[in-house]
N, C-alpha and C positions, 0 to 999 in steps of 0.2 A: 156424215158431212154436215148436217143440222146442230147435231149435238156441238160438233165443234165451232161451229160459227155462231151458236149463241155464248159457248164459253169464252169465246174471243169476244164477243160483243159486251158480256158483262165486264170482262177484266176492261175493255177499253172505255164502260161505263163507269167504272173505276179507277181508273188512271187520271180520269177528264175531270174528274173529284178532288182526287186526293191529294194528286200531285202538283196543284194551281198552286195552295198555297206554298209550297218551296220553291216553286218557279219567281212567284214573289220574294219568297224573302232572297232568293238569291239574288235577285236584281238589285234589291236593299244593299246587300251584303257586297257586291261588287262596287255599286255606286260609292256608298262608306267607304272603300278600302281609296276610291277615287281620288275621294277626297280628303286623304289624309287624314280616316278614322280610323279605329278601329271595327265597328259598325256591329249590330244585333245579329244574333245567329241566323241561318239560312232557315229554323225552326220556330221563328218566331212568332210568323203570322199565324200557324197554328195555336201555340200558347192565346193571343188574342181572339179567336175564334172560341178558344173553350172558356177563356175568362169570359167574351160575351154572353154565351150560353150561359154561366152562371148567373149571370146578374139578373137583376129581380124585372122586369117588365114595365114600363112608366108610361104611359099613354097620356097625348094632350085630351081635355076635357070634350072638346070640338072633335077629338076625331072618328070620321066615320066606318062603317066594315070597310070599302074601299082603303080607308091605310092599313088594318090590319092586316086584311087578304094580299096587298100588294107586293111584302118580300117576299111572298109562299109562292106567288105567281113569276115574279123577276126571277127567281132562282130554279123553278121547275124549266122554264122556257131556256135559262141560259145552258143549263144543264143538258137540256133535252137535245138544244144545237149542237154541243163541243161532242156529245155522244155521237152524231151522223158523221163526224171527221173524223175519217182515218187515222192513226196515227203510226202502229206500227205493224200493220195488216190491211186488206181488204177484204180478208174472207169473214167478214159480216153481216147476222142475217137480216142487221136493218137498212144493208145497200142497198134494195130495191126503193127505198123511201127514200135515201138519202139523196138530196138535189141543195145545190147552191140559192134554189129560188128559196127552197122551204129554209135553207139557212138562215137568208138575209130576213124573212117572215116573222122567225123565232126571236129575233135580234131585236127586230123592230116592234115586238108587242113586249115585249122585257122593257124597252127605252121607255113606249110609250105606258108602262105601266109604272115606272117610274115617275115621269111625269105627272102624272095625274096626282100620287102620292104626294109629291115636293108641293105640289098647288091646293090640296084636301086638308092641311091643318089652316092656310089661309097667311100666314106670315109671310115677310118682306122676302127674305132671303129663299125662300121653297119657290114662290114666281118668279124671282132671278135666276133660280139655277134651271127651272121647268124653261122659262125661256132659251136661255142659251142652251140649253142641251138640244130644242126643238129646233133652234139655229143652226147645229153643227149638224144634226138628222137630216135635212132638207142639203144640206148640202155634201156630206158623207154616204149618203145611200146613192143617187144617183151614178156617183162615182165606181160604187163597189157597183152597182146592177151593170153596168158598161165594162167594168173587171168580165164580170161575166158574161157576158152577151160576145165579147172579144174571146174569151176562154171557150164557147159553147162554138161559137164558128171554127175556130182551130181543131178541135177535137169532136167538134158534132155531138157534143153531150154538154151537159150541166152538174153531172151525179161526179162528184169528186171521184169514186172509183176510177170509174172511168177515165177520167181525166190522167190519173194515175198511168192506170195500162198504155193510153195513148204514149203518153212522154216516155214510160220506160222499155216499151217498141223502139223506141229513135226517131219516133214519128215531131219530134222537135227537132229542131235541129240549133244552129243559132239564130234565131229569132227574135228581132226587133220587137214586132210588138208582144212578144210575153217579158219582156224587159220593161217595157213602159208600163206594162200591167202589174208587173211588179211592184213598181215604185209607186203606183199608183194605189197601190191593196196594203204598201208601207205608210202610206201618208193616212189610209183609212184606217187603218189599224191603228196607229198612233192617236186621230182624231176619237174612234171609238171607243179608245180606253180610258183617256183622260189624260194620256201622258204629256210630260210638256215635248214641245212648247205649247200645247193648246191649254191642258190645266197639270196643276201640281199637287200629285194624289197624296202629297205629304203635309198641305198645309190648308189654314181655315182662314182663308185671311178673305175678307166679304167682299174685295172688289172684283177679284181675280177668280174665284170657286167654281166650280159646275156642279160637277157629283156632288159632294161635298154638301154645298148649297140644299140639294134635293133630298138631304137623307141625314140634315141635324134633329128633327124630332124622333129621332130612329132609336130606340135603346134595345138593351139584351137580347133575345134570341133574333129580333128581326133584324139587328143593326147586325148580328153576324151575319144573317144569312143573305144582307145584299151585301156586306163584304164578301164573304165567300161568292156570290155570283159576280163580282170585278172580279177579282184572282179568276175563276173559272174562264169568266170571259175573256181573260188576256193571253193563258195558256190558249184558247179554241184560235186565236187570229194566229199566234205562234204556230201551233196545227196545221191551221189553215195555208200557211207560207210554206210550210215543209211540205205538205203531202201534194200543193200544185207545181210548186218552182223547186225544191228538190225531197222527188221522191226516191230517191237510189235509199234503198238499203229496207223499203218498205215489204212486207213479204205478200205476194201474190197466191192468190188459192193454187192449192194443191203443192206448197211449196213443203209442209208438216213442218214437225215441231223445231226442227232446226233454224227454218227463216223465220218463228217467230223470234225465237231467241237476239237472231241477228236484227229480226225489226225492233224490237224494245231499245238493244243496246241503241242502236244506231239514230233511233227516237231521242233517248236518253244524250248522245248526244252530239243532237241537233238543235235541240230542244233549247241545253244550257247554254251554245255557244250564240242562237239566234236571242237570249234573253243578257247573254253577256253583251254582247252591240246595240241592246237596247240599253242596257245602263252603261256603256260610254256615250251611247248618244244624246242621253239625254244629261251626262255631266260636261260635254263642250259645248250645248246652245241650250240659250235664252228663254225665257217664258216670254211668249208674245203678247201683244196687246189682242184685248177679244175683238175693236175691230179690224182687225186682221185677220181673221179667224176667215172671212170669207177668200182671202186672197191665198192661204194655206190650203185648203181643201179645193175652192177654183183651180188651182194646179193640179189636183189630184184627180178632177172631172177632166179636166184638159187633154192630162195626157192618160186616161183610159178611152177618150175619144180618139183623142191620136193612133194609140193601138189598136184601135178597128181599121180606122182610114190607113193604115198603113199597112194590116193585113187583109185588105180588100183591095189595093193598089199590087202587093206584093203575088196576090193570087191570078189578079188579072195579067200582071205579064207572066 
C-alpha cells in the first residue's frame, strides 16, 4: 500500500510538471483559433522553455544572491503546492501533509519571493509590478482563505482529500454556498495567474504589466524557470477547481489500477475542457483598468463571505 502511494505520488509529481506547459499552450492554441488564427502548436511553450535553458545567463551588475536564489525558490514552492493536489487519485502518501492552509502558505512565499526579486535590481518597472502584484495579494488571498474556511465548515476538513471523499459520499448535495465559493476561487484564480482582465500574460506593455513588470531582468535558465512556475501555477488552480467542485472520476484508495486509469483520463479531461473556458473567456472580456482591480477581487471577498453566511444560516434552520 506504501509502495503504491508513493508511485502515484511521483507520477502526480510529475504530471504537475510536465503537463503545465501544454495546458498552456493549449489555451494559446484555442485562444488563436478564437481569433481567427491559425495559432502556435499546443507544444510550444515547451520549445521556449528549452530555448530558455539554452541561453547564456546575463545578470544586472546590482544584482544581489536574493535575485539569483529567487526563481530556484518561486519554482520549488510552486511545485511543491500543485504536488499536494489531487488530481487523478487520493491515494497519496503526502495526504496527510496535504491542507488547503499549507497551499495557500506555498502560494504566498512563491509571490512574495517574487516580489522582493522584481524590487532587488532596483528599476522603474520591477517596483510597479512588486507593487501591484502585492495589491492583488492583499486582496486575492483573503478571499481564497474564506474559500476555505466555507469549504472546512461544510466538510469539517481543509486537506483537499478529504474534501474529495466528502462530496463523492453525496455528502453535497445542491449547495448555494459551494457555488459562491466557486466563483469565488474562479475570480482568485484568474487574479492569481495574471490572466485578464487583471493582466495580459502575452504582452509587455509598462502601463498595464504585473508578472511581467517583476521578471524583465530575468534571462536563461531563471527566466524559464519562473515561466515554468506560472504554467505550473495555472495548471494547480485548474487542480485545484476539479478535485473540490468536481471530483467524479477521481480514484479513491483501494480502487487499483483500474480507477487510476479512469482518474488520469478523466483528469485529462477535465483539465482541457476547464483550460478551453478559460480561453473563451478571456477572448470575450476586456482587460480592466488596474484601479479596478480592487472592485474585481472585492467581489471575490464578498461572495466567499457570502458562502459562509449562507451556510451558517442554511445550517441553522
Amino acid at each position: 500500500m506504501i509502495l503504491t502511494s508513493v508511485l502515484w505520488q511521483v507520477l502526480q509529481t510529475l504530471i504537475a510538471v510536465l503537463a503545465a506547459p501544454l495546458v498552456t499552450g493549449f489555451v494559446r492554441l484555442i485562444k488563436a483559433r478564437l481569433n481567427g488564427r491559425i495559432g502556435p502548436s499546443p507544444l510550444q511553450p515547451y520549445r521556449d522553455l528549452a530555448r530558455l535553458l539554452r541561453k547564456e545567463l546575463v545578470l544586472a551588475g546590482n544584482a544581489s544572491w536574493l535575485f539569483r536564489i529567487a526563481p530556484y525558490f518561486i519554482f520549488s514552492f510552486t511545485w511543491m503546492a500543485a504536488s499536494l493536489v489531487p488530481s487523478f487519485t487520493t491515494n497519496l502518501v503526502l495526504i496527510p501533509t496535504a491542507d488547503m492552509i499549507t497551499l495557500v502558505a506555498l502560494l504566498g512565499a512563491a509571490r512574495f519571493m517574487i516580489a522582493l526579486a522584481g524590487l532587488d535590481i532596483g528599476t522603474s518597472f520591477g517596483g510597479l509590478g512588486a507593487s501591484r502584484e502585492m495589491l492583488i495579494a492583499s486582496l486575492a488571498e483573503p478571499a481564497m482563505l474564506m474559500t476555505v474556511f466555507t469549504l472546512a465548515l461544510l466538510a469539517g476538513t481543509t486537506a483537499p482529500a478529504r474534501i474529495i471523499d466528502y462530496v463523492l459520499a453525496g455528502g453535497v448535495g445542491l449547495q448555494v454556498s459551494m457555488g459562491l465559493s466557486l466563483v469565488a476561487l474562479l475570480l482568485v484564480a484568474i487574479a492569481e495567474n495574471g490572466r485578464i482582465p487583471i493582466d495580459n500574460p502575452a504582452t509587455h506593455l509598462e502601463l498595464t504589466m504585473v508578472h511581467e513588470a517583476m521578471v524583465l531582468e530575468y534571462t536563461g535558465r531563471h527566466l524559464a524557470l519562473i515561466e515554468a512556475a506560472s504554467m505550473v501555477r495555472l495548471q494547480l488552480y485548474i487542480s485545484l477547481i476539479i478535485c473540490i467542485f468536481l471530483p467524479w472520476g477521481i480514484s479513491q484508495s483501494g480502487k487499483g489500477l483500474e480507477g487510476i486509469v479512469l482518474g488520469l483520463f478523466a483528469y485529462g479531461g477535465k483539465l482541457a475542457l476547464l483550460a478551453a473556458g478559460l480561453a473563451v473567456f478571456e477572448t470575450v472580456i476586456a482587460k480592466m483598468r488596474v484601479f479596478r482591480y480592487a472592485d474585481f477581487l472585492g467581489g471575490a471577498l464578498l461572495l466567499s463571505l457570502l458562502a459562509t453566511l449562507v451556510l451558517y444560516v442554511s445550517e441553522a434552520v
